[in-house]
gemmi code that builds the backbone of each chain (N, CA, C; Angstrom):
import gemmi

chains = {
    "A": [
        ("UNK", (0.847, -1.201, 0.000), (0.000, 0.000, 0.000), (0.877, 1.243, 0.000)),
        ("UNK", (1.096, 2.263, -0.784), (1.636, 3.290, -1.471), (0.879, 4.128, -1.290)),
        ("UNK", (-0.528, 4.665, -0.771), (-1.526, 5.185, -0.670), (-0.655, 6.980, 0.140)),
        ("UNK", (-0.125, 6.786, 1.279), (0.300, 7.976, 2.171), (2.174, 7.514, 2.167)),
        ("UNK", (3.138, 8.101, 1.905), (4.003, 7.540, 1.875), (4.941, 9.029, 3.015)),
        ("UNK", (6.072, 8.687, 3.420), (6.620, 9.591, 4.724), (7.939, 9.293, 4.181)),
        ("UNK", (8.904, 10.492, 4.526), (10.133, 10.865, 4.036), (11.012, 11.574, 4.913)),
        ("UNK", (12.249, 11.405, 5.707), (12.451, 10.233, 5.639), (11.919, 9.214, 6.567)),
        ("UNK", (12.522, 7.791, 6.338), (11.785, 6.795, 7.422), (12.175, 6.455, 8.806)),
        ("UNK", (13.845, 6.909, 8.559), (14.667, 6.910, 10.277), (15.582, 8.261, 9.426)),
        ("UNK", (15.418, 9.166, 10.942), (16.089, 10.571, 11.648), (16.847, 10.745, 12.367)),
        ("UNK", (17.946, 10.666, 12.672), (18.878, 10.836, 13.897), (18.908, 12.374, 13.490)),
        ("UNK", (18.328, 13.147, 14.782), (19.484, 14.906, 14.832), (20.027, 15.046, 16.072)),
        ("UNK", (21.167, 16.004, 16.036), (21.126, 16.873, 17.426), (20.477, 18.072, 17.826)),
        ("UNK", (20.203, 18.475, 18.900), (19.587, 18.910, 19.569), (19.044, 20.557, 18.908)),
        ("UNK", (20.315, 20.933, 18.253), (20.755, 22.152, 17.672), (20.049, 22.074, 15.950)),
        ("UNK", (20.117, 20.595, 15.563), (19.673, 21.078, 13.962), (17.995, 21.432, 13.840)),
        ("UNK", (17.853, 21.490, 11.969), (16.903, 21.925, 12.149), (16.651, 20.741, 10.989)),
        ("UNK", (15.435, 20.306, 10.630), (14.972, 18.995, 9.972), (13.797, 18.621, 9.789)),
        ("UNK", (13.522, 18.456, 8.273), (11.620, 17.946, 8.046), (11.527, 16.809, 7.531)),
        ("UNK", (10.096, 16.737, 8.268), (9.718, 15.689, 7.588), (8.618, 15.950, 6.753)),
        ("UNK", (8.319, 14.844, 5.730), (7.147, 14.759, 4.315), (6.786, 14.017, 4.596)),
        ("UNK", (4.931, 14.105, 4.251), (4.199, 13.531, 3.841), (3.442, 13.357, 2.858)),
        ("UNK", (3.059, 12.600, 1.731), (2.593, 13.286, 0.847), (1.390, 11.800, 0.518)),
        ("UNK", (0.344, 12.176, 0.629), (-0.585, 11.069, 0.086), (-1.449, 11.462, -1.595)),
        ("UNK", (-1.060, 9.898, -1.954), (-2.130, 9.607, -3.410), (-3.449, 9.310, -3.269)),
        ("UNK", (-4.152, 9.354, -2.249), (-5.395, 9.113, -2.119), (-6.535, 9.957, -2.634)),
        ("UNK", (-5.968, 11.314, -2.945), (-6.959, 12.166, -3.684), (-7.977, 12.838, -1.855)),
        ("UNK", (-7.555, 12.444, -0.878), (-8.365, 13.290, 0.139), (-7.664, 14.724, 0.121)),
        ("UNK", (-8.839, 15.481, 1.005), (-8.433, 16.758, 1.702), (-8.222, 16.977, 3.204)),
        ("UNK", (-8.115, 15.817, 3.835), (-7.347, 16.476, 5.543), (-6.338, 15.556, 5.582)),
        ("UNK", (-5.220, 16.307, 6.349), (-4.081, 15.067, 6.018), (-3.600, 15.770, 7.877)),
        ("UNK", (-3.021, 14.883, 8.627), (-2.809, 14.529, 10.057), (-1.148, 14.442, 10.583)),
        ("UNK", (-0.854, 14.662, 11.195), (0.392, 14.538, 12.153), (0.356, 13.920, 13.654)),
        ("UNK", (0.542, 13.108, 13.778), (0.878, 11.777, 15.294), (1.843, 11.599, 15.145)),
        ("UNK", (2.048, 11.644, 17.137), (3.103, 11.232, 17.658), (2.996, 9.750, 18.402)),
        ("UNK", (4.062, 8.724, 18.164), (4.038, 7.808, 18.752), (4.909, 7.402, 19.639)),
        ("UNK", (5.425, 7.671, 21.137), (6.028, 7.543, 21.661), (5.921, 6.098, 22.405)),
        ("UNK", (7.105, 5.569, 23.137), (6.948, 4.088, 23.610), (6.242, 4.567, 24.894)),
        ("UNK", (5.207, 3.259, 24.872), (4.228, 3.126, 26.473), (3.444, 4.630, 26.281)),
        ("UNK", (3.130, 5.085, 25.594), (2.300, 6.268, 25.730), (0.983, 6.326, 24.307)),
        ("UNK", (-0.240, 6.376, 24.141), (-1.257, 6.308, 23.660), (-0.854, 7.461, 22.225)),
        ("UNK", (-1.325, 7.119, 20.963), (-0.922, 8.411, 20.120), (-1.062, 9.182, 20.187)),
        ("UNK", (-0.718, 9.956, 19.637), (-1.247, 11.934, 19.966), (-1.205, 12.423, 18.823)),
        ("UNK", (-2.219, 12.943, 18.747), (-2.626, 13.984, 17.509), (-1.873, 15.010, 17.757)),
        ("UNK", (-0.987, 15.580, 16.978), (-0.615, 16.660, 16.693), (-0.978, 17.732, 16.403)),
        ("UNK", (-1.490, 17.500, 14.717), (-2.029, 18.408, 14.130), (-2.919, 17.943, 13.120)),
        ("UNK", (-3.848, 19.054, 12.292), (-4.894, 18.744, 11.598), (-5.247, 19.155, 10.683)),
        ("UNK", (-5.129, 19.458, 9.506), (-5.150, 20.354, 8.333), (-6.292, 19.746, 7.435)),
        ("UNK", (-7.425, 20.996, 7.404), (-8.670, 20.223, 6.358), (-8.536, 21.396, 5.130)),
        ("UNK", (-8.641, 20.989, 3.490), (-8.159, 21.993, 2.664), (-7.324, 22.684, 3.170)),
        ("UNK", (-6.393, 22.029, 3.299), (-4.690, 23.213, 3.498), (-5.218, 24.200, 4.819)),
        ("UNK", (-5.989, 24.089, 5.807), (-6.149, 24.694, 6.492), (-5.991, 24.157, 7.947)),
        ("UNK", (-5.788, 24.059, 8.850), (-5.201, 23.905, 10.011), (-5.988, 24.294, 10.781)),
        ("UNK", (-6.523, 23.123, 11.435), (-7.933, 23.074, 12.086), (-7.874, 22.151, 13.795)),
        ("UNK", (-7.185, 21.903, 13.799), (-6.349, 20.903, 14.806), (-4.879, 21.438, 15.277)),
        ("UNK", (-4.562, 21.951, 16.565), (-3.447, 22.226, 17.066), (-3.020, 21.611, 18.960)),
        ("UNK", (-2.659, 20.384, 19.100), (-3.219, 20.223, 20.107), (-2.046, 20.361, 21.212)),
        ("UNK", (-1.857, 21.874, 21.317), (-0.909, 22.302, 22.411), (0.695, 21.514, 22.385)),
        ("UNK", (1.253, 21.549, 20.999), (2.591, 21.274, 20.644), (3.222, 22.404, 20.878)),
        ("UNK", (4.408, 21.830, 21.232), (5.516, 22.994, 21.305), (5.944, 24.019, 20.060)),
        ("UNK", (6.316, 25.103, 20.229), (6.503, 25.641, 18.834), (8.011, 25.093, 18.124)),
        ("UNK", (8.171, 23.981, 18.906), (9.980, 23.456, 18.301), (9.140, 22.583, 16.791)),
        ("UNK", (8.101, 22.569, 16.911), (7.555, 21.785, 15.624), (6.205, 22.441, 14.767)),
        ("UNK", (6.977, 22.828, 13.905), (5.832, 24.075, 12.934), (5.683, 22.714, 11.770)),
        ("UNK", (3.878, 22.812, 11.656), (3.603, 22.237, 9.750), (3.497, 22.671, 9.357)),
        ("UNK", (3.128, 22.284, 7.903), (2.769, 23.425, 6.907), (2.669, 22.067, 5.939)),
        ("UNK", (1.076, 23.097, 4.803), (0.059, 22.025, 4.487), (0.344, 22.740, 3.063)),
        ("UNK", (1.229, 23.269, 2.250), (1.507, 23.904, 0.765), (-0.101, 23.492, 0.102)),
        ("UNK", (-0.180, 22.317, -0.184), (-1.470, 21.736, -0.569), (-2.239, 20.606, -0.277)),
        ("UNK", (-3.446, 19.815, -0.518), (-4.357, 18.754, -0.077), (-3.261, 17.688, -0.209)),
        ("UNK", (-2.422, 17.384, -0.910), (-1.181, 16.109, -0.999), (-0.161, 15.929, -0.408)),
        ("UNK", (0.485, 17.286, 0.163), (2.080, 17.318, 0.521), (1.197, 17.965, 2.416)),
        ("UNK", (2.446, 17.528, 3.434), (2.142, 17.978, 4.855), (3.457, 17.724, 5.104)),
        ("UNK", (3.833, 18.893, 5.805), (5.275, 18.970, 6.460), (5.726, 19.223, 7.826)),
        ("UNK", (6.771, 18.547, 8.634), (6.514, 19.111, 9.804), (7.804, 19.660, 10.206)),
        ("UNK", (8.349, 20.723, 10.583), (9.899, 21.378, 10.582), (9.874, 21.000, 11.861)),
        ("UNK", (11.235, 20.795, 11.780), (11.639, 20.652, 13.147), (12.906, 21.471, 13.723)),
        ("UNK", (13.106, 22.032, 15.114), (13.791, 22.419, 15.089), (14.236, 22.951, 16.788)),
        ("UNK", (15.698, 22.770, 16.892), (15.861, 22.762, 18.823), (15.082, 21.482, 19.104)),
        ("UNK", (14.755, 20.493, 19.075), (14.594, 19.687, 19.490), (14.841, 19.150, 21.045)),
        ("UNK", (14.190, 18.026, 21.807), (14.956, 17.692, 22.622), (14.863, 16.021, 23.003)),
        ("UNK", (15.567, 15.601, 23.852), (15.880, 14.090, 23.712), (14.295, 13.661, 23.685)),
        ("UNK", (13.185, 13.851, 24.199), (12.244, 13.401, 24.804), (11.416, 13.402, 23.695)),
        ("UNK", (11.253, 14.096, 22.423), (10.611, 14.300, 21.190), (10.900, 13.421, 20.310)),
        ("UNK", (11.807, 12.207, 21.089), (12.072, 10.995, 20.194), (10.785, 10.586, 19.794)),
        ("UNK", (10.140, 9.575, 18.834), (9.123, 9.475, 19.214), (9.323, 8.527, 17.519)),
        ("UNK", (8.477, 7.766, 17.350), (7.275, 7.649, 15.648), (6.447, 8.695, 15.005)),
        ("UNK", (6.808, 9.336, 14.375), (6.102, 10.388, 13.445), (5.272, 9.554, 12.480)),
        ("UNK", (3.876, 9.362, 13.337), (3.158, 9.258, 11.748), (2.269, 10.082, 10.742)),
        ("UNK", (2.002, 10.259, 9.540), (0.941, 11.155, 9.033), (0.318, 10.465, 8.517)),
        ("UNK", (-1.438, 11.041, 8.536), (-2.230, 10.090, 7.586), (-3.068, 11.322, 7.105)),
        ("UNK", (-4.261, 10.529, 5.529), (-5.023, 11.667, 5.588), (-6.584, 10.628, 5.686)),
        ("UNK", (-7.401, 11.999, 4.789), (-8.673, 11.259, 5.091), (-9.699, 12.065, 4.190)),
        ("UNK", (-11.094, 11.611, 3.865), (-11.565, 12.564, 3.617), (-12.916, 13.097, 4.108)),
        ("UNK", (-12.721, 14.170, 4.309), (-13.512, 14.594, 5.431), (-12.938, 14.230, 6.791)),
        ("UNK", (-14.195, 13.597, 7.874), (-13.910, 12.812, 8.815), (-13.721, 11.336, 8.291)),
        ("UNK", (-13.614, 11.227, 7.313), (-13.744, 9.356, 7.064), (-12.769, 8.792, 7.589)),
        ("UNK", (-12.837, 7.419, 7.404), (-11.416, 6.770, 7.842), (-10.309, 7.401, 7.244)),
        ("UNK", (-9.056, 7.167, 8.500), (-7.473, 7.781, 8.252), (-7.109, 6.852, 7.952)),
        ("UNK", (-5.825, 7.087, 7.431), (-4.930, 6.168, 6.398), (-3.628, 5.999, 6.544)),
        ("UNK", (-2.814, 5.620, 7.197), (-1.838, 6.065, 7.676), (-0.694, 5.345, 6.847)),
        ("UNK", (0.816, 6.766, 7.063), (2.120, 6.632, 6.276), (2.904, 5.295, 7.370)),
        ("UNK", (4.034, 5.410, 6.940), (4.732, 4.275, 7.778), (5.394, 5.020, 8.513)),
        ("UNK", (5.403, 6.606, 8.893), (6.021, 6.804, 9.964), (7.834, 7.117, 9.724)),
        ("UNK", (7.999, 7.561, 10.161), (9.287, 8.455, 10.266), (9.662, 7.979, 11.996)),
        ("UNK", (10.920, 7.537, 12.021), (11.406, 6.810, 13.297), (12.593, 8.005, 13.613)),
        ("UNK", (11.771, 8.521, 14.853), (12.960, 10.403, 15.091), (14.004, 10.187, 16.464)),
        ("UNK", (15.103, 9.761, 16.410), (15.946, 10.213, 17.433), (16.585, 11.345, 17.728)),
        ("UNK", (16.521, 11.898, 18.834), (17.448, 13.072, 19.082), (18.468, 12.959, 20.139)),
        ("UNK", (19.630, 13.166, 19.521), (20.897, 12.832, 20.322), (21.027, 13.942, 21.494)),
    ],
    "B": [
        ("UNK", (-17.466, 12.387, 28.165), (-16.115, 12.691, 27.638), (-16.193, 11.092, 26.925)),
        ("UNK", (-15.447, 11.311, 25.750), (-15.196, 10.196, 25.139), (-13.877, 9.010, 25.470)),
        ("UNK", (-14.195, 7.407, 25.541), (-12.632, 6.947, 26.193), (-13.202, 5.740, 25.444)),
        ("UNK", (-11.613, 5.510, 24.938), (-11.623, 3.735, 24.293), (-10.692, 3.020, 25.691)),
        ("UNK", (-11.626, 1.806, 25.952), (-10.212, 0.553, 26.530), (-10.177, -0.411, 26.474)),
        ("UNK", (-8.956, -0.806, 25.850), (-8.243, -1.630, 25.430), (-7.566, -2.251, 26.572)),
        ("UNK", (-8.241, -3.347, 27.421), (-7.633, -3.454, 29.073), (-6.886, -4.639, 28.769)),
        ("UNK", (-6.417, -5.206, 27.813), (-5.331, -6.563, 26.819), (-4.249, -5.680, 26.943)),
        ("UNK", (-3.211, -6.281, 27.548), (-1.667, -5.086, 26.842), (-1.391, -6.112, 26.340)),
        ("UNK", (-1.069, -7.264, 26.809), (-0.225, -8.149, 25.795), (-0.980, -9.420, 25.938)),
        ("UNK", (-1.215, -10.358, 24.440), (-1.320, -11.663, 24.657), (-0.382, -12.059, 23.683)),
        ("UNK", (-0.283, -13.872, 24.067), (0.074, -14.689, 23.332), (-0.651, -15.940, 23.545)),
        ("UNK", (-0.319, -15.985, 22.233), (-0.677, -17.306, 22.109), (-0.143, -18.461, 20.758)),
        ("UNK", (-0.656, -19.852, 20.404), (0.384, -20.649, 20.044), (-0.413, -20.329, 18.367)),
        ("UNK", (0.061, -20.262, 17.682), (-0.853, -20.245, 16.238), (-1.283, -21.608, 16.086)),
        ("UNK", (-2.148, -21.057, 15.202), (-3.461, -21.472, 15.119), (-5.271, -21.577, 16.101)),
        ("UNK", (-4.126, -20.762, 17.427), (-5.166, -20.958, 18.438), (-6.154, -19.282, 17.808)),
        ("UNK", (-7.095, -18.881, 18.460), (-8.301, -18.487, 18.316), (-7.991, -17.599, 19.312)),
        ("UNK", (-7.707, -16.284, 19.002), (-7.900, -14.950, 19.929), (-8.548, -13.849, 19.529)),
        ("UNK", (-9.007, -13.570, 20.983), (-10.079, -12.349, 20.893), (-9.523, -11.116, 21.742)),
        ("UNK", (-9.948, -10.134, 21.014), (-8.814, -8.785, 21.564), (-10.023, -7.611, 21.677)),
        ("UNK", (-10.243, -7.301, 23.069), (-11.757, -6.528, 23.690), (-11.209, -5.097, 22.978)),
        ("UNK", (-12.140, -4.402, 23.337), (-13.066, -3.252, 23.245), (-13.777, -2.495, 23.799)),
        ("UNK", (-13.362, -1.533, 24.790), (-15.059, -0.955, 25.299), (-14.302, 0.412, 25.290)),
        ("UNK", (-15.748, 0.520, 24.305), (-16.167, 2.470, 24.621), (-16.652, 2.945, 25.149)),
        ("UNK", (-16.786, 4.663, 25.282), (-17.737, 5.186, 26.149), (-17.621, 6.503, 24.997)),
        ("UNK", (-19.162, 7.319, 25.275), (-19.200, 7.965, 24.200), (-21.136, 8.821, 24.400)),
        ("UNK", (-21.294, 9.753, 24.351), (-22.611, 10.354, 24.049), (-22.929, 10.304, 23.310)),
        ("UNK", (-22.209, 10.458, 22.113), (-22.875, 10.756, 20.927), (-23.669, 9.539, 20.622)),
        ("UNK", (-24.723, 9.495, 19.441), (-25.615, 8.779, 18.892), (-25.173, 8.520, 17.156)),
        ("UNK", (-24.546, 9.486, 17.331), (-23.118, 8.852, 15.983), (-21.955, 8.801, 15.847)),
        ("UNK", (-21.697, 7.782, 15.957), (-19.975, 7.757, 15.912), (-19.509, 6.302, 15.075)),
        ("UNK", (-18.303, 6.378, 15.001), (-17.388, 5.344, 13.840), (-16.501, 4.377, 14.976)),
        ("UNK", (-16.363, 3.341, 14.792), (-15.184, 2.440, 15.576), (-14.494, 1.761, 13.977)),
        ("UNK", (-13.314, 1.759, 14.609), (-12.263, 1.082, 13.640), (-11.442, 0.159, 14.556)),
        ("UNK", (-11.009, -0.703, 13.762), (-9.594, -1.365, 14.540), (-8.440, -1.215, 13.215)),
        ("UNK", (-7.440, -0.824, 13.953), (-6.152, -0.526, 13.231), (-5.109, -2.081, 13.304)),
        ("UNK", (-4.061, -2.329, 12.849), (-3.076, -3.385, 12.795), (-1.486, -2.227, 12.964)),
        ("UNK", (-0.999, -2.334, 13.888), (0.578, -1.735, 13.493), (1.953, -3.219, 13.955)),
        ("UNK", (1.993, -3.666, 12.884), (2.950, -4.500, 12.526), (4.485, -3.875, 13.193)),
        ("UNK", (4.990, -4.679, 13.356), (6.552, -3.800, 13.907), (7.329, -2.922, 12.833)),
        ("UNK", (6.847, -2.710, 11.502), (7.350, -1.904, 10.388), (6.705, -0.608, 10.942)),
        ("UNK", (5.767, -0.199, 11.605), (5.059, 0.693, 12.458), (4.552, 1.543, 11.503)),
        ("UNK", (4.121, 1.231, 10.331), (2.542, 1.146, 9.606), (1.276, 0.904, 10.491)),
        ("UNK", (0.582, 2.260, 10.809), (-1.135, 1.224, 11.071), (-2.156, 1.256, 10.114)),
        ("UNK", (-2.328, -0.368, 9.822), (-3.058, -0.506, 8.786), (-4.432, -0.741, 8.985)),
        ("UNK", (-5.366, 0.159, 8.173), (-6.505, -0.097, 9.090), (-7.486, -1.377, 7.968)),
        ("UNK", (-8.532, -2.104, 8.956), (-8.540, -3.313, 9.196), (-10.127, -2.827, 9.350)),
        ("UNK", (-11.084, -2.095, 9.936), (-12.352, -2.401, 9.457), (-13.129, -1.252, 10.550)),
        ("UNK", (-14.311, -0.333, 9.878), (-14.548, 0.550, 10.233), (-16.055, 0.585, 10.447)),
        ("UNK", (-16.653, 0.420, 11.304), (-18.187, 0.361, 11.755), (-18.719, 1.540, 12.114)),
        ("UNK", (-19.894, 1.913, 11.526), (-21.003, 2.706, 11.655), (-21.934, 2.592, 12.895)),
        ("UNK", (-21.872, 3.601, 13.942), (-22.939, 3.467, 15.010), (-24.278, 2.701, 15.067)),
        ("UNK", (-24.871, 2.946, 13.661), (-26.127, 2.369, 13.124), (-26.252, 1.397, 12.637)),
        ("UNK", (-25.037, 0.499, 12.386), (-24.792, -0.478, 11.961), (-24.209, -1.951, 12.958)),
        ("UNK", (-24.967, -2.917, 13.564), (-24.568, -3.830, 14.462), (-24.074, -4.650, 14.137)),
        ("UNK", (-24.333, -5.050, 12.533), (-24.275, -6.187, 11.936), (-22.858, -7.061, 12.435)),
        ("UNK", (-22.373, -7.972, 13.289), (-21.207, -8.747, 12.982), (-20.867, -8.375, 11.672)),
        ("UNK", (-19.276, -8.594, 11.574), (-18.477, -8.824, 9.870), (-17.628, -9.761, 10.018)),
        ("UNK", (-17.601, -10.460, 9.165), (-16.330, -11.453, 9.133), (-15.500, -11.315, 7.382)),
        ("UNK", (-14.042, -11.048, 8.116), (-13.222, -11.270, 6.430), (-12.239, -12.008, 6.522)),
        ("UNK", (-12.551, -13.140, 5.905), (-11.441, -14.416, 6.346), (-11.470, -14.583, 7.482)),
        ("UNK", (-10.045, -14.755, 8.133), (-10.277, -14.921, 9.480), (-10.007, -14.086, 10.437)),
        ("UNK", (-10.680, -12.838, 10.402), (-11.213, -11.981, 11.083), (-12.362, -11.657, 11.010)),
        ("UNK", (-13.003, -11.128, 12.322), (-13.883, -11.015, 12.728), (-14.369, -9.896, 13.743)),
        ("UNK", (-16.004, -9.282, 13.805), (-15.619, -8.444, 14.586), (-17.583, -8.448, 15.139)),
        ("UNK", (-17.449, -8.523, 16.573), (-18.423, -8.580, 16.889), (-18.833, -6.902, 17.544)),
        ("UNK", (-19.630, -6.403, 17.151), (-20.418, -4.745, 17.790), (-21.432, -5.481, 18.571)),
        ("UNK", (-21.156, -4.419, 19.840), (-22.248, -4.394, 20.502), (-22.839, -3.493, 21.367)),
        ("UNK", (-23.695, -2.791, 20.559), (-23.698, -1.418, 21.736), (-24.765, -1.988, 22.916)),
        ("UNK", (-25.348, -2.541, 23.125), (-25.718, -2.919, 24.769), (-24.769, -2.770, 25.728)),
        ("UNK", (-23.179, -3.034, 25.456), (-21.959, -3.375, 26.208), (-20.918, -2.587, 25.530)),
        ("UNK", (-21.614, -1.492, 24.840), (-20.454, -0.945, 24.299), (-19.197, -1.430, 24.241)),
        ("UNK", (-19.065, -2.396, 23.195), (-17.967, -3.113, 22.677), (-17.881, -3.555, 21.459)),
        ("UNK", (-16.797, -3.558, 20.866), (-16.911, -3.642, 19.356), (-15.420, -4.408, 19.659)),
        ("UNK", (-14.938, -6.019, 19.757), (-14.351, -6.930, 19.927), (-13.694, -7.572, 18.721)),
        ("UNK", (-12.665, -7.759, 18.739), (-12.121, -8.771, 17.168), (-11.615, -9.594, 17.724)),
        ("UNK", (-11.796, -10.322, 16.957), (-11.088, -11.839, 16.804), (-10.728, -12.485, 15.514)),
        ("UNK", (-9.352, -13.012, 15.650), (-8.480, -13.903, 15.209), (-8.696, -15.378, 14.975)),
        ("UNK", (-9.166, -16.114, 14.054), (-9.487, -17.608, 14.129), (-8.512, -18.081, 13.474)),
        ("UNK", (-7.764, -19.340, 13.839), (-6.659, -19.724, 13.330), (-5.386, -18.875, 13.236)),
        ("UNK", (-4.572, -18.026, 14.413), (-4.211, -17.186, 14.662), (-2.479, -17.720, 13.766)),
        ("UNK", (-1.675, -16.649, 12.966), (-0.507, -16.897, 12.433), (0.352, -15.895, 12.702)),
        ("UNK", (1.679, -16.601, 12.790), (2.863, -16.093, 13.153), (2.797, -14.198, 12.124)),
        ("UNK", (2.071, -14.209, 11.289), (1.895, -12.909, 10.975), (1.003, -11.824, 11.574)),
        ("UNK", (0.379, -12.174, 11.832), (-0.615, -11.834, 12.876), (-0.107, -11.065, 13.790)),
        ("UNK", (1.186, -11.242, 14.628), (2.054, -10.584, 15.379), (2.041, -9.043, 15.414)),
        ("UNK", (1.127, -8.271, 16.214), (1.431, -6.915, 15.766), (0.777, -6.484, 16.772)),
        ("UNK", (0.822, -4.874, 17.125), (-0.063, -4.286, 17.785), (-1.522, -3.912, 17.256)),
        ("UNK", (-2.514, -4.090, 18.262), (-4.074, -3.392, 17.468), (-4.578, -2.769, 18.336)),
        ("UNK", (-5.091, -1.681, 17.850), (-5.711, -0.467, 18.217), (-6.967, -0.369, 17.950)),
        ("UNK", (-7.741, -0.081, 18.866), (-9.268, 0.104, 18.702), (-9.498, 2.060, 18.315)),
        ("UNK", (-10.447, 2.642, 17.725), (-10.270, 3.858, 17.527), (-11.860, 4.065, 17.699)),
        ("UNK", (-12.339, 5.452, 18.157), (-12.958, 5.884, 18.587), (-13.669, 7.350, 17.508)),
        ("UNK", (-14.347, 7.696, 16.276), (-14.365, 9.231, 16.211), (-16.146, 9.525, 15.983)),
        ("UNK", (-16.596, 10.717, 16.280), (-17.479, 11.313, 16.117), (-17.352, 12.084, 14.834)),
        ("UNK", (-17.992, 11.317, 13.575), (-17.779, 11.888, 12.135), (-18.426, 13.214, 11.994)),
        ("UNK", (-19.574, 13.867, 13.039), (-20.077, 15.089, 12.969), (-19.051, 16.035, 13.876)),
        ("UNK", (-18.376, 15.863, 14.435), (-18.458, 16.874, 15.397), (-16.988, 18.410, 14.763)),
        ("UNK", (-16.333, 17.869, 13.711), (-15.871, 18.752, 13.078), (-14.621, 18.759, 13.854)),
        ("UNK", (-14.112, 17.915, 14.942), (-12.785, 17.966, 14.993), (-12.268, 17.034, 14.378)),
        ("UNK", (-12.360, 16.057, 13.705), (-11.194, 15.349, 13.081), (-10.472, 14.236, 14.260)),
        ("UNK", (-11.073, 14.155, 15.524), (-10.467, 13.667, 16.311), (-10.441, 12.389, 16.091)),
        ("UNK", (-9.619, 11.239, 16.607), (-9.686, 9.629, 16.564), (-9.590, 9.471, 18.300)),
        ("UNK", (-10.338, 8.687, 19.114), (-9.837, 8.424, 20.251), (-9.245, 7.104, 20.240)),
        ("UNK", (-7.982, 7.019, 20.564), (-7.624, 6.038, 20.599), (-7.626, 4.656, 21.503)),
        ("UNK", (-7.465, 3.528, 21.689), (-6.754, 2.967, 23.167), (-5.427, 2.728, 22.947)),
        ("UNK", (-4.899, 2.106, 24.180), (-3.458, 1.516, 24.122), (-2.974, 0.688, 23.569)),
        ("UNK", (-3.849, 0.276, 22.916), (-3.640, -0.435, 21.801), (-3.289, -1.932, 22.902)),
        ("UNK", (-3.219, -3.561, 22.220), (-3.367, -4.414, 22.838), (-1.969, -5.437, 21.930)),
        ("UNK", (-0.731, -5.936, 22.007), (0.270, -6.681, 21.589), (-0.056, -7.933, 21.455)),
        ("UNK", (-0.168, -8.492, 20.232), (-0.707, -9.709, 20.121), (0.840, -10.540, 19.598)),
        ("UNK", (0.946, -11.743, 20.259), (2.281, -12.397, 20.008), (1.795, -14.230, 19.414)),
        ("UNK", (1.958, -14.076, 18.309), (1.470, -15.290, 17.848), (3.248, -16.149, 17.898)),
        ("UNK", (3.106, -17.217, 18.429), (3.876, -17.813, 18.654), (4.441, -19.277, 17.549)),
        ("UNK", (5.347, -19.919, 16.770), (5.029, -20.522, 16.161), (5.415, -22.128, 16.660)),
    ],
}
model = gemmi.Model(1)
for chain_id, residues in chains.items():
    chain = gemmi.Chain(chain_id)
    for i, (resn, *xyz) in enumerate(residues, 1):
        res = gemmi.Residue()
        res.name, res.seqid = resn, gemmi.SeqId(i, " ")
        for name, pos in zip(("N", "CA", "C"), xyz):
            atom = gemmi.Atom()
            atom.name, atom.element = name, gemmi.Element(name[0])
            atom.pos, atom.b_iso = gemmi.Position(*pos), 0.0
            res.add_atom(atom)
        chain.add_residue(res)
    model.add_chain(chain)
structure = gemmi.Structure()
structure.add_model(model)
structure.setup_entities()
């Protein structure tokens, strides 16, 4: 399944760089998603973008800005980081509320 | 307030045996969606089957299965003839398709260890 695909798939930074990640789905929807998956801890919605619009912000730090260019591409900058923001980055989209679809995730260490 | 649980953290069992991996929601609304997700250790979640509030009907696809039940608010899957692929985490999901947040509630999802 090729449907939502994530770029890259493993991240090592330090603390100091700055680094994005892509998402970009073929599914032809308009809301596309940002989760965090940390070990022993439940996912977390990040963020939420319906038509390129950003509708979902759920009290992230500003060390991680998205940005939704259009309905296909979702990006998430990163930057100052810290060890604890290790985590599984996944993105999915959807359309409307319908079922999400999810990428394989971006595996983020921070040294 | 809305809550999925998933009170399974981990099973195993020997393949081919027959496991069932709970469910219970809680929820006001009078419409809402349940899904169960699959995240394989490639940490893809692949989703696996999505029920309509209004809709009770059991489903079965191959050998999965999924029993709804809102008397007991539970919407339960099961595994028949369980295989060493099978091995993955599953997640029960929770959303209110009206309410305009986009939200999924999740659980802790439940580690299924098929053994060979």
């Amino acid at each position: 399944e090729t449907g939502v695909t994530q770029t890259p798939r493993h991240l090592v930074m330090g603390m100091t760089n700055k680094k994005s990640l892509k998402c970009e789905q073929h599914l032809g929807h308009n809301a596309m998603y940002w989760y965090k998956q940390s070990a022993k801890k439940p996912l977390e919605l990040m963020f939420v973008y319906s038509l390129e619009e950003r509708v979902e912000n759920n009290s992230v730090p500003s060390r991680f800005s998205p940005e939704c260019p259009n309905s296909s591409h979702l990006f998430l900058h990163l930057h100052t980081l810290q060890p604890e923001d290790s985590a599984l980055y996944l993105c999915a989209s959807s359309q409307e509320e319908d079922t999400q679809y999810f990428g394989p995730g971006t595996r983020l260490t921070v040294l | 307030a809305q809550k999925v649980t998933q009170a399974q953290t981990e099973i195993s069992v020997v393949e081919k045996e027959d496991v069932t991996l709970d469910c219970v929601y809680e929820t006001r609304d009078t419409t809402y969606y349940l899904f169960w997700y699959k995240q394989p250790p490639s940490g893809e979640l692949v989703f696996l089957i999505r029920r309509n509030s209004f809709d009770e009907q059991n489903e079965i696809s191959g050998r999965y299965s999924w029993n709804f039940q809102k008397s007991t608010s539970s919407f339960n899957f099961t595994i028949t003839a369980s295989q060493v692929v099978d091995s993955a985490v599953y997640f029960c999901a929770l959303s209110d398709p009206t309410s305009g947040t986009y939200k999924y509630i999740f659980g802790t999802g439940t580690r299924l260890k098929v053994l060979a």
